[in-house]
Biopython code that builds the backbone (N, CA, C, O; Angstrom):
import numpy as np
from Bio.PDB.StructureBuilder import StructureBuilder

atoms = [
    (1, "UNK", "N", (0.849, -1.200, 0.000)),
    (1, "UNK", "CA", (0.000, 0.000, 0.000)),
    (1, "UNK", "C", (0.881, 1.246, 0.000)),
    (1, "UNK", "O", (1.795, 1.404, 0.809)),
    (2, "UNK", "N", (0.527, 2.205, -1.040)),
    (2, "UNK", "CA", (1.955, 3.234, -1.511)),
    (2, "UNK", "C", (0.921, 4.130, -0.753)),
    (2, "UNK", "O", (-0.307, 4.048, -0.785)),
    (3, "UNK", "N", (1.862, 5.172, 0.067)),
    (3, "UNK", "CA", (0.808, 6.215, 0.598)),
    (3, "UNK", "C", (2.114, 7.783, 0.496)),
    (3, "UNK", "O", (3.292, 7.972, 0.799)),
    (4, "UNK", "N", (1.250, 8.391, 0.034)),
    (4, "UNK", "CA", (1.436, 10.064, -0.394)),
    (4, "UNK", "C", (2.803, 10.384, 1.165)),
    (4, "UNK", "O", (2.757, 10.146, 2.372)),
    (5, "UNK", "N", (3.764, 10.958, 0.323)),
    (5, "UNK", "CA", (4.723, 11.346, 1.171)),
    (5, "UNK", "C", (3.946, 12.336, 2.329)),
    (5, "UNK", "O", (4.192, 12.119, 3.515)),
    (6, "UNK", "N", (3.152, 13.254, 2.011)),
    (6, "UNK", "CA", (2.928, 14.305, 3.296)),
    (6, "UNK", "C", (2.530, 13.060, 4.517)),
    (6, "UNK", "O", (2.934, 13.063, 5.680)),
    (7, "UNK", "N", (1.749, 12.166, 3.960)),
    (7, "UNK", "CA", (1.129, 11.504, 5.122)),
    (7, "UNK", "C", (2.085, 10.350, 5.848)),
    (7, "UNK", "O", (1.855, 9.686, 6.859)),
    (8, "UNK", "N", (3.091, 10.355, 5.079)),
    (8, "UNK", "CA", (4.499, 9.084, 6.043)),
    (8, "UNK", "C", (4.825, 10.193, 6.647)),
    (8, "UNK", "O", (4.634, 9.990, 7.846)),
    (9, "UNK", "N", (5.312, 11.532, 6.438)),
    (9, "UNK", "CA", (5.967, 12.809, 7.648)),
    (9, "UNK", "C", (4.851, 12.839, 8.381)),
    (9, "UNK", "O", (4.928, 12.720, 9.603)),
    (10, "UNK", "N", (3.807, 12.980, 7.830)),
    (10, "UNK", "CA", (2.725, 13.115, 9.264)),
    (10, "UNK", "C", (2.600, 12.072, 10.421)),
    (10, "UNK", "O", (2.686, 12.328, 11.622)),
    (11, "UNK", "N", (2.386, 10.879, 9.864)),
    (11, "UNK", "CA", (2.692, 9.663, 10.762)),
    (11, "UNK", "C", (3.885, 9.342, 11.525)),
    (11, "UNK", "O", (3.905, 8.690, 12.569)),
    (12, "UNK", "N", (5.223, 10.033, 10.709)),
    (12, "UNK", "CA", (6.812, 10.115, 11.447)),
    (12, "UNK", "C", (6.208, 11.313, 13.091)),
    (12, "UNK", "O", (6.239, 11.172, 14.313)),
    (13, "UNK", "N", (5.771, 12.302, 12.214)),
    (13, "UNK", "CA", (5.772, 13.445, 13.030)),
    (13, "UNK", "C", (5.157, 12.892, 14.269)),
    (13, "UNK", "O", (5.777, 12.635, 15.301)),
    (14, "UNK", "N", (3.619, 12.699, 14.029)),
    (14, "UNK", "CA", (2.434, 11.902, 15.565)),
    (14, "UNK", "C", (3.012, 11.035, 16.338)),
    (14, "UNK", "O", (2.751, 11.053, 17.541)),
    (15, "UNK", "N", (4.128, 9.879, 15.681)),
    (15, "UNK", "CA", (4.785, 9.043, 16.457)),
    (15, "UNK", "C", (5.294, 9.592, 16.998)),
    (15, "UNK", "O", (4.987, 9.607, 18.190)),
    (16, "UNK", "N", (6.291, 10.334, 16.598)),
    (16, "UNK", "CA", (7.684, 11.417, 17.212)),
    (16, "UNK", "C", (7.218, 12.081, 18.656)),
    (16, "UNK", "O", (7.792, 12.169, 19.741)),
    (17, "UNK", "N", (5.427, 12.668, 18.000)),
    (17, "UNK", "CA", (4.804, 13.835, 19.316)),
    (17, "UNK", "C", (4.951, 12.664, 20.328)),
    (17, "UNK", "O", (5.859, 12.763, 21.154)),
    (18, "UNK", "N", (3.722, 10.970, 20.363)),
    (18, "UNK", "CA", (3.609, 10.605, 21.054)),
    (18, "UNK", "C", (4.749, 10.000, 22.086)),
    (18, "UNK", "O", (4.484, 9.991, 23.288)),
    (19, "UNK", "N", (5.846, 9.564, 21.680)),
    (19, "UNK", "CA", (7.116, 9.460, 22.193)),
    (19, "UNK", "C", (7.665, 10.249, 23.126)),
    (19, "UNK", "O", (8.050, 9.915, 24.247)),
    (20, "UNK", "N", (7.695, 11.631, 22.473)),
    (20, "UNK", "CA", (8.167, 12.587, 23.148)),
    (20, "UNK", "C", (7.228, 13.745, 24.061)),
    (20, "UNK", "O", (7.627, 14.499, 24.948)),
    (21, "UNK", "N", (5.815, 13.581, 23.486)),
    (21, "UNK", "CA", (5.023, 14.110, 24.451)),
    (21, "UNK", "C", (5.193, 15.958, 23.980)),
    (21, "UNK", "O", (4.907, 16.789, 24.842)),
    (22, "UNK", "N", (5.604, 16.363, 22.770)),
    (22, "UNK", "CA", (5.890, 17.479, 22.441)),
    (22, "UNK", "C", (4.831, 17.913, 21.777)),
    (22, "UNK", "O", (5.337, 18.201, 20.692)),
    (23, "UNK", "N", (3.552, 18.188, 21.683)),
    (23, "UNK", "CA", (2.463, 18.993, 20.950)),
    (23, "UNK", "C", (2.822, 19.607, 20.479)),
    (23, "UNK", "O", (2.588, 19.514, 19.274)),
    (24, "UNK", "N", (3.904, 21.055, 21.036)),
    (24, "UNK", "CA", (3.737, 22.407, 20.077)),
    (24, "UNK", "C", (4.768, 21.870, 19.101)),
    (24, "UNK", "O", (4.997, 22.246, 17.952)),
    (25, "UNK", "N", (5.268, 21.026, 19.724)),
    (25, "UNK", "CA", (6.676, 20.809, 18.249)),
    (25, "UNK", "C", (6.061, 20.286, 17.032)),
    (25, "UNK", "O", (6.274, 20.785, 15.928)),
    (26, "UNK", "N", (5.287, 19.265, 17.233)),
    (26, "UNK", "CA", (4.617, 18.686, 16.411)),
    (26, "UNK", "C", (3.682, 19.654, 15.213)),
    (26, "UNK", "O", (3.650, 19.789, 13.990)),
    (27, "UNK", "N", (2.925, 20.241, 16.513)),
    (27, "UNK", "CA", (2.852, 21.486, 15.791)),
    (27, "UNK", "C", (3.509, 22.661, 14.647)),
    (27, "UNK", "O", (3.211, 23.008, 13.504)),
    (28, "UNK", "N", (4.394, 22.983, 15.490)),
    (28, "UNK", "CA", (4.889, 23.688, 14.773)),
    (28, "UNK", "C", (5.541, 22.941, 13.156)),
    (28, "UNK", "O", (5.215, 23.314, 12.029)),
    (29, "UNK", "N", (6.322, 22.047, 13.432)),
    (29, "UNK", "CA", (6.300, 21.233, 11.966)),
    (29, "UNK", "C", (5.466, 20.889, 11.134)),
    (29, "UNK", "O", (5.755, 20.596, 9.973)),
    (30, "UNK", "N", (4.322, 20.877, 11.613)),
    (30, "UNK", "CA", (3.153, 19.919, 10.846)),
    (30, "UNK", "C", (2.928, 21.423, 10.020)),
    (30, "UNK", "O", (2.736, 21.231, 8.819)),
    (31, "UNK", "N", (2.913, 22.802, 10.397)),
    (31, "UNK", "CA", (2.586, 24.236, 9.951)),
    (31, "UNK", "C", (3.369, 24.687, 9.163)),
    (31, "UNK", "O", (3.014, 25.284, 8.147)),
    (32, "UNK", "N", (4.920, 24.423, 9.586)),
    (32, "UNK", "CA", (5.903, 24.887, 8.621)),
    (32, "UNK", "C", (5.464, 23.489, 7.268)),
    (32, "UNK", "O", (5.118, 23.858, 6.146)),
    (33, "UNK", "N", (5.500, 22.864, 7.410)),
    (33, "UNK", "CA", (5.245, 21.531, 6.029)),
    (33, "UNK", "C", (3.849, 21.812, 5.267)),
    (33, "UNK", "O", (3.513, 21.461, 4.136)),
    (34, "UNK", "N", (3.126, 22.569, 6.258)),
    (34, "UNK", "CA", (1.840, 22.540, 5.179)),
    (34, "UNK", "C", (1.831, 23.990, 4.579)),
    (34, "UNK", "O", (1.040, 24.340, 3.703)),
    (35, "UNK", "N", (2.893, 24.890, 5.198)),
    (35, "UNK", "CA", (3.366, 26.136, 4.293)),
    (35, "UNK", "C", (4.409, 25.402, 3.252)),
    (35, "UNK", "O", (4.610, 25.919, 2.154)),
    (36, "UNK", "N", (4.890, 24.505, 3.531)),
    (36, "UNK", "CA", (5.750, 24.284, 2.131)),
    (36, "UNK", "C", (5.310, 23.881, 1.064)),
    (36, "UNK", "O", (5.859, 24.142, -0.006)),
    (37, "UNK", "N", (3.807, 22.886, 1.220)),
    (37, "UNK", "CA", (3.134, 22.753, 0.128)),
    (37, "UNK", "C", (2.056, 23.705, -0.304)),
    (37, "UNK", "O", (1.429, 23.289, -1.279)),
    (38, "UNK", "N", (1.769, 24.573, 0.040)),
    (38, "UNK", "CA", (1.068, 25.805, -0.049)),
    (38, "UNK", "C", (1.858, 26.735, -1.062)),
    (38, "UNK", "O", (1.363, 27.532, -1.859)),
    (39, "UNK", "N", (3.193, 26.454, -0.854)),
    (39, "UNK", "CA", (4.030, 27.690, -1.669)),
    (39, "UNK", "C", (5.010, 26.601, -2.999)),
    (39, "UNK", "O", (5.848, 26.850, -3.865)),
    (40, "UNK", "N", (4.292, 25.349, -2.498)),
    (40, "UNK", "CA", (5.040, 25.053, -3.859)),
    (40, "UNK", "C", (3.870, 24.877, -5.069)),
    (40, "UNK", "O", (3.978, 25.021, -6.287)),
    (41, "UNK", "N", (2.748, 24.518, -4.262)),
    (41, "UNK", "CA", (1.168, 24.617, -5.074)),
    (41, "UNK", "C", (0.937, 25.863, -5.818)),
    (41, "UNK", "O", (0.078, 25.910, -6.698)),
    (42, "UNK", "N", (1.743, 26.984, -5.472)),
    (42, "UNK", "CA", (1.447, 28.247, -5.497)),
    (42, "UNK", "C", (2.557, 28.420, -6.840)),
    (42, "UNK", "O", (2.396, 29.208, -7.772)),
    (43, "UNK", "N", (3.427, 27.705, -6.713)),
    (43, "UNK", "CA", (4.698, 27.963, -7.709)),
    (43, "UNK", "C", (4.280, 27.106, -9.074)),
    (43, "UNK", "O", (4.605, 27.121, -10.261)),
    (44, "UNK", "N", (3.553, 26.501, -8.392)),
    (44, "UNK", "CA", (3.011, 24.900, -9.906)),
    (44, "UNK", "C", (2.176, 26.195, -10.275)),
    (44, "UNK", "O", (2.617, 26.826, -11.236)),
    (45, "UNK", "N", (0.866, 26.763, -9.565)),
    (45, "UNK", "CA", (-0.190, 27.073, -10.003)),
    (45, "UNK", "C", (0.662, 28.209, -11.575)),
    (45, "UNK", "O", (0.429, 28.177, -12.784)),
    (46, "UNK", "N", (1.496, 28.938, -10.873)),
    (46, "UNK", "CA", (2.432, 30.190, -11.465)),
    (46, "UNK", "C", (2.708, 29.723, -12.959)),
    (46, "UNK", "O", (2.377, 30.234, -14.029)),
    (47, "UNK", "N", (3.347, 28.702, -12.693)),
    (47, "UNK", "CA", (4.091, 28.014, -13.619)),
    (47, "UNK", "C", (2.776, 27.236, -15.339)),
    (47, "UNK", "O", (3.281, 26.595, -16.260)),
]
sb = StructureBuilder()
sb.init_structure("model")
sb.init_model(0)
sb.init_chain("A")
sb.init_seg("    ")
for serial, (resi, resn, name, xyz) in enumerate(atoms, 1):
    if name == "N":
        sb.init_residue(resn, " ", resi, " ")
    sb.init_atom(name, np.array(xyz, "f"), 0.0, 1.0, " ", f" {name:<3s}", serial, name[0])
structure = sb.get_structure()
């Protein structure tokens, strides 16, 4: 079962939170990554 890269970092990331018990970190990555596909969607759209 092939599954979309955002969602293996997301699943890395939730494991990572639950391990470590870090919410805002999790957070904060999960925000910076969904600005990275926001601005590369934005660069396709351009293009």
């Amino acid at each position: 079962k092939n599954r979309a890269p955002e969602n293996r970092l997301y699943d890395y990331t939730f494991n990572l939170t639950i391990i470590s018990g870090h919410k805002d970190l999790m957070l904060n990555i999960l925000k910076i990554f969904l600005i990275g596909i926001g601005r590369a969607k934005m660069l396709l759209s351009i293009l």
